[in-house]
C-alpha positions, -999 to +999 in steps of 0.1 A: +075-411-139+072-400-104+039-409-085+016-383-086+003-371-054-031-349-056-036-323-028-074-319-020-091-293-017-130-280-014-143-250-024-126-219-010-104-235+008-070-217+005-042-238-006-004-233+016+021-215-009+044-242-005+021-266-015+011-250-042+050-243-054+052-278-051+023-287-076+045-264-103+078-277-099+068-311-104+046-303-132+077-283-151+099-315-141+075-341-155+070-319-187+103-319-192+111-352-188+086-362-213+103-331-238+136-355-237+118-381-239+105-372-270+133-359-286+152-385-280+119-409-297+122-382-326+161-388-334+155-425-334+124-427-356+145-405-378+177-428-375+160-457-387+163-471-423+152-502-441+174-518-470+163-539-506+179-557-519+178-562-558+193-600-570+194-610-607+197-578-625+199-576-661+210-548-686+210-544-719+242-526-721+278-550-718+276-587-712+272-609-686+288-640-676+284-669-649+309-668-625+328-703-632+324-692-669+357-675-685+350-636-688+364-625-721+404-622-722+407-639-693+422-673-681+402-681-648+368-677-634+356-679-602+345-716-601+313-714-583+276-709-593+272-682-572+290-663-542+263-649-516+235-635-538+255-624-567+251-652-598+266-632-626+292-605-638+288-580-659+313-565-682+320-543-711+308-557-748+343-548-757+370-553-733+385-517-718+367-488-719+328-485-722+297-490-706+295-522-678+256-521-670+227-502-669+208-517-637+167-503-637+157-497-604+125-471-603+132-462-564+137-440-539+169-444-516+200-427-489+227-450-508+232-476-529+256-509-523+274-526-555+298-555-554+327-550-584+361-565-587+390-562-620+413-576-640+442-560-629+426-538-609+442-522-577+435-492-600+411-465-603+387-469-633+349-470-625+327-442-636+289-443-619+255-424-631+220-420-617+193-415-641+163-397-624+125-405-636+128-370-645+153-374-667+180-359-651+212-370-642+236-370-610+276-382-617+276-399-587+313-413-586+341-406-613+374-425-616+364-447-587+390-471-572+384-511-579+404-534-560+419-566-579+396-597-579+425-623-576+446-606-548+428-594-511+439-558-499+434-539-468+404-514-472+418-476-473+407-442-481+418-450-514+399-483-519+372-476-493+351-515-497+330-523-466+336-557-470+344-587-494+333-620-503+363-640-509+370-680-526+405-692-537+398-681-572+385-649-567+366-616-550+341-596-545+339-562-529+313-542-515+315-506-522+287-480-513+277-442-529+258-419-519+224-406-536+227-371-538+188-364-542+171-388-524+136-374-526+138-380-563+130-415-578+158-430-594+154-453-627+187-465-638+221-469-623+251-468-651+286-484-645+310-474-672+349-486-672+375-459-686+406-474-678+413-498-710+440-514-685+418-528-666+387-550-671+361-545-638+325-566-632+299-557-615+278-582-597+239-588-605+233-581-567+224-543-557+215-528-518+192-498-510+189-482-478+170-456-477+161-433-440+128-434-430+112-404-433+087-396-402+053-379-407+052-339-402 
């Protein structure tokens, strides 16, 4: 900010017009200086989020296995304990088409990361549901694209994974969606497999980012 120079003056004395010129145009320049200033403070505060995470998830819908135990139908397994936060997989009760998981989450949030992977996946297949605490519900993502577990592809427009967590006996990818009512609390987030060709997890690890919201 510009030093700020007072001109003195005592009682009727009479002040030069330039001078006094002077006094406005720097007050108009350090107002609006401080406008931008502000504005630009305003679409920071309003850029800023802060992310959950939610590890060991459970659901009373489909089953869940460790990751070096054999999934159902299948002939390999992962081999580890756990691979970054995520320490099981859930699946459908049946193999093919049903329900994955219901994860409970009683939040507020912008979007909502997931890791998943399939069993001959490459494919799309993943249906995903948000319950609302009052009791309505958003399709969120239908038919959604899950890349295979045992084979690492480039990330497209048609598999769109931010990133992956990868071992010689398997992956993980990181997908995202978007809440469509963020001011409403959400209590459950539903995975559902419809493609009986394929067999997708998901992992027990879920993100939240949700925008800070400033004070009117």
């Amino acid at each position: 900010m510009t030093e700020f120079k007072p001109i003195i003056r005592k009682a009727g004395e009479v002040i030069r017009s330039e001078d006094w010129n002077s006094i406005q145009e720097g007050l108009i320049t350090e107002i609006s200086t401080l406008e931008k200033k502000l504005e630009t403070l305003k679409k920071y505060i309003e850029s800023m989020s802060e992310r959950i995470t939610l590890t060991g998830l459970e659901s009373q819908a489909g089953l869940s296995y460790g990751l070096n135990e054999d999934v159902s139908g299948e002939a390999s397994n992962y081999r580890v304990k756990s691979m970054g936060m995520i320490t099981r997989q859930w699946v459908t009760a049946v193999r093919g088409e049903g329900d994955i998981c219901h994860f409970g989450i009683t939040d507020h949030f912008d979007i909502i990361y997931y890791w998943a992977g399939a069993e001959n996946g490459d494919q799309n297949m993943l249906n995903i549901e948000l319950e609302y605490a009052d009791d309505t519900i958003a399709n969120v993502l239908e038919n959604g694209y899950v890349n295979d577990k045992n084979t690492l592809s480039e990330a497209s427009d048609l598999n769109p994974y931010i990133e992956f967590l990868y071992s010689d006996f398997g992956i993980w990818y990181k997908y995202q969606i978007k809440n469509p009512h963020p001011q409403n609390q959400v209590r459950y987030v539903r995975f559902r497999n419809n493609n009986p060709e394929s067999n997708p997890r998901i992992g027990n690890t879920l993100q939240l980012k949700t925008r800070v919201q400033p004070i009117e």
